[in-house]
C-alpha positions, 0 to 999 in steps of 0.5 A: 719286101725291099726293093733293089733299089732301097737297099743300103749301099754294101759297108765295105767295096772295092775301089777301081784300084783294088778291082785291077788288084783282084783281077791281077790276083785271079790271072796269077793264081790261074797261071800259077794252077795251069802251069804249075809255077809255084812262085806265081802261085805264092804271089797270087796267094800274098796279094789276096792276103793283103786284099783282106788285111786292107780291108780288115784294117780300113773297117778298124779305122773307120770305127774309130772315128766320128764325124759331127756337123755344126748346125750352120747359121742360115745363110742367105741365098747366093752367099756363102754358107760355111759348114764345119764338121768335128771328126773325132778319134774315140779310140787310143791308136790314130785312124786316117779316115775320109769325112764326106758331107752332103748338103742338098746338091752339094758334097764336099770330101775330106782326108783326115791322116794319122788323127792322133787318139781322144783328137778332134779336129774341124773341116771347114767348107764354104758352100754357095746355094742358088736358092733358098730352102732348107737342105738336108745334110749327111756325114759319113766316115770311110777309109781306105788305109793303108792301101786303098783297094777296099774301102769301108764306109760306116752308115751315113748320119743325119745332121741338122739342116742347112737353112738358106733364107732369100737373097739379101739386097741393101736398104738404107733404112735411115732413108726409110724412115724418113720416106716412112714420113712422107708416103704413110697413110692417110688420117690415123696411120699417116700421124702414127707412122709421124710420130714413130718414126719420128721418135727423135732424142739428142741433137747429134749436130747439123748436116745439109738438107736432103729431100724428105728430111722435114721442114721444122728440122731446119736450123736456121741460124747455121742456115743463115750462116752457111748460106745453105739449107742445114737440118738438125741430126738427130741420134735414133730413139734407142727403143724403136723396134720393126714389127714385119709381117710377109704376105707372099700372095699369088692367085689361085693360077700363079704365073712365073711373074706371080712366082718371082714377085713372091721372091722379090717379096721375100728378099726385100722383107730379109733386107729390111729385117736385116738392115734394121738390126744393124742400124739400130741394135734393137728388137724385130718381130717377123710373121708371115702372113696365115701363119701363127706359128711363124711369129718369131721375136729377135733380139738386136744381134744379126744372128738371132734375126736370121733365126728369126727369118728362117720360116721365110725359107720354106715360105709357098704363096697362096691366093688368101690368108687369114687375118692374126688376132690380137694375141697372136704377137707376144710384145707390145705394138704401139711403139714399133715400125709396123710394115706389111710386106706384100708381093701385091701392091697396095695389098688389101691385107694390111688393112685386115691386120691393122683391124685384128690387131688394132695397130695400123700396118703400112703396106710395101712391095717390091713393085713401088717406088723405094728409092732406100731399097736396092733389090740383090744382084740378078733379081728382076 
C-alpha cells in the first residue's frame, strides 16, 4: 500500500491567489442563496466558470511544452557550474509556461511567455555547489495562464547528473618538473624520473637562473656576458603524458583531519590533472587507487580531462587498497610522468604499484612541501 507521503503531488493545484478567488467565489454564491440576489448569484457562477477555464487552459498549455537539460560539464567545487535547459513548444499555437529545475540543494524557475509553436528557446542558470559530489536534477513544465489561480504542472522528468569534481588550486607544473628533478627517488626512480622530465627539444633561448633549474643548462658564454647566472630554455617534449593514480587512504576510525586530507588529496590530484593538460596539450591518464574501472585516458583538451576526473567526484576513503595489475592501463607507461597522489605521506602504496606495474610512481601529498602547488581558497 502506498503511504501518504509517497504519493505524487496532485497535477493541477490552486495557487494563494485562486484559493482567495474560491473563498470569495463560495461567500457570493452563499449570499446570493440566502438572500435571494440574483446579480450576486450570477457573479458567483461567472468567477467559478473562469476558475475552471483556468485550469482547462493551464493543462492545455503545459502539454504543449517540453523541457530537456544539457548534460553540464563537471565543475569543480566552489565554481560555478552553469546548466542550460531547451523548453520546446511541440504543438502549433504558443504556450506561456514556468520551467523549474532542481539540481541537488538548489532550484531555480523560469517564465517562458507566448513561446511561438515548433520554438525552442534556452534558459540559462550558473550554480555554485560547496562540495563535490554527483547531484540529480529534475525539470518540470508547469502554467498558470492566463489567470494564475490553478496551476498545472506536468510530471517531473529526470535529467543527467550535475558532476562536481574537488576544488581546483593552481600549480605551476613547469616548477613541478623541475622539483620532479631534485626530490625523485632513490636509484632506478631518481634516474627515470631525470630522464622523463627531462625530456628536453629545441633551445627556445636564455633566461636567468632560478633554484632547481640544473647546472649543465647553464649557458656560459651569455653568463660571462651578462654577468648573471643565465640557463638554456628549453621548449617542453610535445609527447610527454602524466599518468596519475589517487590513493584516498584513512584508517580504519578516520577522524575530521583524516577526512579532510582526503579532500585535500583530491584537490591537489584535479589541480595537477588539470594544469598539465593546459601547459602542455598532451595525454593524462587518471585511477584511483582499488579500482580498475576508475582507469579513465584523456586526450589534450580540458574537457575531456574533467570527464576523466569525474570518478574522483564520488571518491570515499578506505584504510587499504589493492595493488593494479599490469593490464589494468590500456597505454604505454615508460614515457609518461608517473605520480601517486596520497592523502598519507610517503605512502607505501607507490611502491605496491610501481612493483605491479613495473613502472616506478613517485609519491606526493598534500601534507609535503610543494612550493609549485597553491592549495584552493578556504582549504586548511
Amino acid at each position: 500500500m502506498t503511504k501518504p507521503a509517497d504519493r505524487a503531488p496532485p497535477p493541477l493545484v490552486l495557487t494563494p491567489e485562486g484559493k482567495t478567488w474560491v473563498w470569495v467565489t463560495v461567500l457570493l454564491v452563499a449570499v446570493g442563496w440566502y438572500k435571494s440576489i440574483t446579480l450576486v448569484l450570477v457573479l458567483g457562477y461567472l468567477m467559478l466558470a473562469l476558475l475552471v477555464i483556468n485550469g482547462f487552459l493551464a493543462r492545455r498549455h503545459a502539454k504543449r511544452a517540453t523541457a530537456a537539460l544539457a548534460p553540464p560539464a563537471p565543475g569543480a567545487a566552489g565554481a560555478e557550474a552553469r546548466l542550460q535547459v531547451a523548453v520546446t513548444n511541440g504543438a502549433a499555437r504558443p504556450a506561456t509556461v514556468g520551467v523549474e529545475v532542481r539540481a541537488g540543494p538548489h532550484a531555480r524557475t523560469w517564465l517562458v511567455h507566448a513561446l511561438p509553436g515548433g520554438a525552442t528557446v534556452p534558459c540559462r542558470a550558473a550554480l555554485t555547489f560547496p562540495r563535490r559530489g554527483r547531484f540529480r536534477t529534475q525539470s518540470r513544465v508547469a502554467s498558470g495562464f492566463p489567470f494564475g489561480l490553478l496551476r498545472y504542472a506536468a510530471p517531473p522528468v529526470s535529467g543527467p547528473d550535475v558532476v562536481v569534481l574537488p576544488a581546483e588550486g593552481a600549480a605551476d607544473v613547469n616548477g613541478l618538473r623541475r622539483w620532479l628533478r631534485q626530490a625523485g627517488g632513490d636509484g632506478r626512480s631518481r634516474k627515470l624520473l631525470r630522464r622523463v622530465t627531462n625530456d628536453e627539444a629545441d633551445v627556445r633561448g636564455v633566461r636567468p637562473f632560478r633554484p632547481g633549474d640544473a647546472i649543465r643548462s647553464v649557458h656560459w658564454r651569455s653568463t660571462a656576458r651578462r654577468r648573471e647566472l643565465m640557463v638554456r630554455e628549453y621548449d617542453a617534449a610535445p609527447s610527454l603524458d602524466l599518468v596519475l593514480v589517487v590513493e584516498p587512504w584513512v584508517p580504519v576510525a578516520p577522524t575530521a583531519a583524516h577526512l579532510e586530507a582526503v579532500e585535500a588529496a583530491l584537490s591537489l590530484a584535479v589541480t595537477l590533472a588539470l594544469a598539465w593538460a593546459r601547459e602542455y596539450g598532451t595525454g593524462v591518464v587518471v585511477a584511483v587507487a582499488g579500482a580498475g574501472d576508475s582507469v579513465r585516458s584523456a586526450g589534450p583538451t580540458e574537457a575531456a580531462v574533467r570527464a576523466a576526473l569525474e570518478p574522483l567526484a564520488g571518491v570515499t576513503g578506505a584504510p587499504r587498497f589493492e595493488a593494479f595489475g599490469p593490464r589494468a592501463f590500456s597505454r604505454p607507461l615508460g614515457r609518461a610522468v608517473r605520480l601517486l597522489v596520497s592523502s598519507r605521506p610517503d605512502s607505501p602504496y607507490a611502491g605496491q604499484i610501481s612493483g605491479g606495474l613495473g613502472r616506478a610512481f613517485l609519491p606526493l601529498s598534500p601534507a609535503d612541501p610543494l612550493p609549485w602547488y597553491r592549495p584552493p581558497a578556504g582549504s586548511k
